[in-house]
C-alpha angles and dihedrals in degrees: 000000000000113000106258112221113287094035111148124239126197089354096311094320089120125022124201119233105180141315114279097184148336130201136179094292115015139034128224129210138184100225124174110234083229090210096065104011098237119136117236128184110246111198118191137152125285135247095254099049088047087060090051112110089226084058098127085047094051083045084061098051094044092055093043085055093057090042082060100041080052092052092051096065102169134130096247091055128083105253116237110213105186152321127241139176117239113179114284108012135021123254137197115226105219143181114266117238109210094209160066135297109227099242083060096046088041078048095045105024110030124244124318135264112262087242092045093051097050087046088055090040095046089054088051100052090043074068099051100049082059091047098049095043077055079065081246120131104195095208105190103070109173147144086244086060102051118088117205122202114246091243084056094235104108140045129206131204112216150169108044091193094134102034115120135166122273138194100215112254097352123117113264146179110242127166112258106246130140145179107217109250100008102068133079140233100269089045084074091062129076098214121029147111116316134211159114092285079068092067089035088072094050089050094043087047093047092052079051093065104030083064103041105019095230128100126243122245122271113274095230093053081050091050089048091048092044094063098046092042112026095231147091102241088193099140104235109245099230085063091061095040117023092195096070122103122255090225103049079041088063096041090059096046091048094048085048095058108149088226118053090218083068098059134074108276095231146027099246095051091056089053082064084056084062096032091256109136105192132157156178114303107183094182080067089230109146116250135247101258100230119237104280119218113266136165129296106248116234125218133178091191089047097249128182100233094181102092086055095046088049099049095048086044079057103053090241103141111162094050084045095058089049090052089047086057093043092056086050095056082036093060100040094047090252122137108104091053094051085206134080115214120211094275095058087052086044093045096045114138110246108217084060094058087052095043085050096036094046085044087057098044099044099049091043089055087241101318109102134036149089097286091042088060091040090058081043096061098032079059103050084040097247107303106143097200091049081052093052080053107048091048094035100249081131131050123176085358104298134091124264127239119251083256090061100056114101116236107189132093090260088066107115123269111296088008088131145077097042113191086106091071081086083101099198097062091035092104100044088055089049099055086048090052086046097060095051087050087055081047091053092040 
């Protein structure tokens, strides 16, 4: 039977709040450390493995996961706090990770910016270096098994349940376990070369869905095709998604070789792949992620872009907003003035709005910019109140201050940048948004 909330752990040390997943093997819940009030994640195994007659020897895996989830202490882990015995099975006491796996944001969200993905890639590598210099391969590298923060600036890497202990390149007997689409060719095999390059393909695949929101087909239907065929029939990303780069398009096709012979025999030799140059740290501090390539910002009025980029690649909304209106004053010559007039608007060139407009929807992850506000209105027909409304410029029919305005990533949609709550010129910006977005179309 599952614990109901309010069940008590270790004689009230720990109280359950609800469930926040099950899979095959193991239960999750979401407890209160009742001493200090902070929530932790406790993972232990479910009712219907408990009834199984190999039950001690799925305990022992189960423990031997956790042992190795100990062993692995790095920020992007989740940490593991303790493990305790309650009667009848073991449980790990976890962090809890107030957030969102990947395959869940790509379901609910859409798939990620080229630049957001390779931020969330580069953190989980840092992980598996780590992993891998443990003598651990993960093995079941996935975007169901990536946990991302709530405020989308850290990844996680989570659930070691397949994790085992390899010699690099030398034949070993693994269990045979797979995640459709996310594991290679050798995973298939009980007993076959192991090694990092393993762990390369989940993280390549991974990268593959995170970009195109599909996932890739099965290695062993590739394999099979691959025989009949002679060739991979693996579809390219960039065909399922043009905006992605040639070169991170590469990089993923290379990390997915069939063969691991094929792939780069470690993660950080497939960074290099991506320009991404991470290693060892064997303090366990996380790295500096090194500047990812990213557009050249283009500018009429021969504007220096770079303060903005910087400010939205740190999170920092709200500076970032100001700067936005200060580019605009910049632009139109005027700042003197503080205020733009209908001609400017008119007049706006109009490779600024899209460098502004591309800065804000690529560092957002989709949710704020110009374009974003233009599909808006189009939506609510141009009725500027009902538009207040839909992105929460307006609350109990009236307009909020500045200081009201939430400038974080869990604002609604459009919520950001703001200059447009000048509600007069509203419209005149819009039609020129509105003819980019034609443009676009």
């Amino acid at each position: 039977m599952n614990w109901e909330t309010g069940t008590s752990l270790q004689s009230g040390k720990y109280l359950i709040q609800k469930i926040l997943g099950q899979g095959g093997f193991g239960i999750t819940y979401l407890a209160k450390e009742t001493a200090t009030g902070s929530l932790v994640a406790i993972k232990t195994l479910n009712e219907k493995v408990r009834k199984r007659p190999d039950f001690i020897q799925c305990q022992q895996d189960f423990l031997n996961e956790a042992l190795r989830l100990a062993k692995c202490s790095h920020p992007y882990i989740v940490e593991v706090h303790e493990l305790i015995f309650e009667e009848p099975v073991w449980c790990v006491v976890m962090e809890y990770i107030n957030g969102i796996d990947v395959a869940s944001l790509i379901q609910e969200e859409g798939i990620l910016s080229e630049f957001q993905a390779l931020v969330y890639i580069g953190q989980i590598a840092q992980a598996l270096i780590f992993v891998h210099h443990q003598g651990i391969l993960h093995r079941d590298v996935k975007p169901l098994n990536i946990l991302i923060t709530n405020n989308r600036t850290e990844a996680r890497l989570i659930d070691f349940g397949l994790a085992r202990k390899f010699t690099p390149n030398l034949t070993q007997t693994h269990t045979e376990y797979t995640s459709e689409g996310f594991s290679p060719l050798e995973q298939y095999d009980k007993r076959a070369l192991r090694g990092a390059y393993t762990d390369v393909y989940g993280l390549a695949a991974t990268l593959y869905g995170m970009l195109t929101g599909k996932a890739p087909k099965p290695a062993l239907k590739r394999y099979r095709s691959f025989s009949q065929y002679q060739e991979d029939p693996l579809v390219p990303p960039k065909k399922l998604n043009h905006l992605i780069s040639q070169q991170v398009n590469d990089a993923i096709l290379k990390g997915m070789a069939l063969e691991p012979q094929n792939r780069p025999n470690s993660i950080s030799n497939w960074l290099k792949l991506l320009d991404l140059d991470i290693k060892f740290n064997p303090n366990y501090a996380v790295q500096e992620m090194p500047a990812l390539p990213t557009a050249e910002w283009s500018s009429a009025t021969g504007i220096d872009y770079s303060k903005l980029r910087d400010l939205l690649a740190a999170g920092n909304w709200q500076e970032a907003d100001r700067e936005t209106g200060n580019l605009m004053l910049l632009i139109c010559g005027r700042e003197k003035e503080g205020k733009l007039n209908i001609d400017d608007l008119q007049n706006f060139p109009q490779r600024d709005l899209l460098t502004l407009d591309n800065l804000w929807r690529e560092y957002s992850l989709g949710r704020f910019g110009f374009s974003i506000q233009g599909k808006l209105w189009q939506k609510i027909n141009g009725k500027y109140e009902d538009f207040c409304n839909l992105i929460g410029w307006r609350k109990k029919f009236a307009t909020l201050p500045y200081n009201q305005l939430i400038f974080n990533i869990t604002a609604p949609q459009g919520h950001l940048p703001t200059w447009g709550r000048r509600g007069q010129l509203w419209p005149h910006l819009a039609a020129k948004i509105l003819d980019l977005l034609k443009d676009e179309d």
